[in-house]
N, C-alpha and C positions, 0 to 999 in steps of 0.2 A: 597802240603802237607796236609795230612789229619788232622780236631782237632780233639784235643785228646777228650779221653772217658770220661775222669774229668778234669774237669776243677774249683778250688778254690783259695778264697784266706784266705784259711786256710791250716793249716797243718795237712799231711795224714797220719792215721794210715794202713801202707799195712800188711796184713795178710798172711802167706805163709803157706805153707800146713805140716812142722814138729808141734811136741807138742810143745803147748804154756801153760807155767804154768797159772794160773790165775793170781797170781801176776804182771807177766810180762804184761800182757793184762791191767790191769788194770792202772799199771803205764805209758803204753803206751797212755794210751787215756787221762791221764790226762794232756800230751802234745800235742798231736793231735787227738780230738774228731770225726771227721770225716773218716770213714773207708773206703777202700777198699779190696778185697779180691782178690789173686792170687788162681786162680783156689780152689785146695781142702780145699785151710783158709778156704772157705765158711763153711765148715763145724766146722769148727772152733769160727766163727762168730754165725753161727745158733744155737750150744749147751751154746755162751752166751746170745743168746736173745739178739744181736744188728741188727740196720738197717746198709743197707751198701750202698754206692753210686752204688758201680756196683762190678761185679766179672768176670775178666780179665784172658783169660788163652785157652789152648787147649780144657779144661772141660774134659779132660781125669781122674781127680781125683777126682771131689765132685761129694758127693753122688748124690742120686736119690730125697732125699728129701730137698740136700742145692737146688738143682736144681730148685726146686716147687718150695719153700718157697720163692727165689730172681729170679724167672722167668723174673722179670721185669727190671732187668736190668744185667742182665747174657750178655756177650762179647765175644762172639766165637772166637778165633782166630787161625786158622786153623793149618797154617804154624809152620813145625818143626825143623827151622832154627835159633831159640830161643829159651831161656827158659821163663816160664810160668813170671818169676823177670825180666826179661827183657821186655818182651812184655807189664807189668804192666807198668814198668818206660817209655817205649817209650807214653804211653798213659796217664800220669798225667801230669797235667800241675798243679802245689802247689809250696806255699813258701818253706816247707821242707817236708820230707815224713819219716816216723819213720817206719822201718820194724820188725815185729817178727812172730817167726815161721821158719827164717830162717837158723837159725842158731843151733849146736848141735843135730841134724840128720847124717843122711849120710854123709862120708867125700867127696865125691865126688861133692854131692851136694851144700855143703858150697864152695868146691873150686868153681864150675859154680857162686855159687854167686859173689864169691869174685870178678872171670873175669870178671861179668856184673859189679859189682861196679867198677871198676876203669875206665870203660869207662863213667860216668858220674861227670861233675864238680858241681853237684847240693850238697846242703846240704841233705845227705841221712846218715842216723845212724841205723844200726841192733840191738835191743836190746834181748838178751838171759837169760837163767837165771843164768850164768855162765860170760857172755862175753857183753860189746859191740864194737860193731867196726863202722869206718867210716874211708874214705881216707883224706888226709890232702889238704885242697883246697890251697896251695901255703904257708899259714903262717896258726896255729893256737897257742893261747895260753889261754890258761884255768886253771882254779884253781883244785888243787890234795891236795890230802893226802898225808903224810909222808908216804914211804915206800909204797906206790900205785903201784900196777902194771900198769907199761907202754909199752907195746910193741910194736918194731918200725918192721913193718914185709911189705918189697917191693913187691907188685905185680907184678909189671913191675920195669925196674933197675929204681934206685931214687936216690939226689944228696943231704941226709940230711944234717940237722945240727939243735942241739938241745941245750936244757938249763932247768938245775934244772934235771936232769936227775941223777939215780948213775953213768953210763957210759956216758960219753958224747959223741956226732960228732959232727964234724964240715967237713961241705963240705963234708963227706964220701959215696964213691959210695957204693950205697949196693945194694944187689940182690937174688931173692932165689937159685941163683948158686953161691955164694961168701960169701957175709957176711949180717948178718939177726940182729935183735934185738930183741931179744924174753925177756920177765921177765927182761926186764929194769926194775928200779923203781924211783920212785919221792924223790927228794930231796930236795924241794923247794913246798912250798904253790902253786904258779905260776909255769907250767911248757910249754915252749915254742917251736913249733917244724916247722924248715923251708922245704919245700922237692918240688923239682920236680913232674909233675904227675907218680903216681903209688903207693906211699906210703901208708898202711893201720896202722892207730893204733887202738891196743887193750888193752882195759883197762876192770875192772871189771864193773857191771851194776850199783852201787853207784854211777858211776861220772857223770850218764847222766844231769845230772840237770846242771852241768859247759859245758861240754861239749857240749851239746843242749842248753845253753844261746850262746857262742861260733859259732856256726857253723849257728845259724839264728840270732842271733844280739836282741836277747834277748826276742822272744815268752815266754813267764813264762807260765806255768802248772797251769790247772785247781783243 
């Protein structure tokens, strides 16, 4: 097995190639200071004036000048049997990795993400300026808001069961050919959610701070 292209024992901000508000950029690194870039982030990366570990991808999408400016550690990777988010995550080795950029683009392309996220049991979170999402590693429970949007949404079929939820499951098989949980919402300070592998929750980008205490065992933000 090859090592990978980064290697820390820090947590990584991955960059993808949709628009990234500043905002979202900015509270991204205040979790995870260290950057890497999915192909066209690089560009992304380069109009904020950050250094990056490396930039991962086909290179079919950054420009001519992300290309110059991170010549030194640009990652070819040829093969089109992956996408640009997957060949990133086969190639990090980090406590948790914080993505944005990937999300609220193209629908197709967020589905591709979602398939590559659910084949990983790592702490990985998408943040958006709308969204963020992450699959549930077996248990998670995290502190919410009253009336927080929670949505319980299966990638693959999943075997939930929740708490502090407006609708609750218990043991419920759900699937995106049967039954989904979309615009649940929080009922409780604590809300707790058990699931099989496949399960993605979506919540608004407010809660990353519980959520990302949660899913890394408590990295706090710069």
């Amino acid at each position: 097995m090859k090592p990978p292209i980064v290697s820390s024992t820090e947590p990584i901000t991955l960059i993808g190639g949709a628009k990234v508000a500043h905002s979202v950029l900015t509270e991204a690194l205040r979790y995870a200071p260290k950057v890497v870039c999915a192909d066209g982030g690089a560009d992304t990366a380069l109009s904020a004036g950050l250094t990056v570990e490396a930039v991962i991808g086909d290179m079919d999408s950054a420009s001519a000048a992300a290309k110059t400016a991170y010549g030194a550690v640009l990652h070819p990777i040829a093969e089109q049997n992956s996408t640009d988010f997957d060949k990133c995550l086969r190639n990090i080795e980090a406590p948790a990795i914080l993505g944005v950029g990937f999300l609220g683009d193209r629908v197709d392309h967020t589905l591709a993400v979602l398939h590559v996220l659910q084949k990983y049991r790592r702490p990985i979170v998408l943040l958006g300026a709308d969204d963020l999402v992450f699959m549930v590693p077996d248990q998670v429970r995290f502190d919410a808001v009253l009336g927080q949007r929670v949505s319980l949404m299966p990638v693959t079929d999943s075997i939930v069961t929740s708490r502090g939820l407006k609708w609750e499951v218990t043991d419920a098989p759900m699937s995106m050919r049967d039954f989904i949980g979309s615009s649940n919402e929080a009922t409780a300070q604590v809300v707790e959610v058990r699931a099989t592998p496949g399960m993605a929750v979506i919540m608004p980008p407010e809660a990353l701070g519980s959520v990302w205490a949660e899913l890394t065992g408590g990295v706090p933000a710069r």
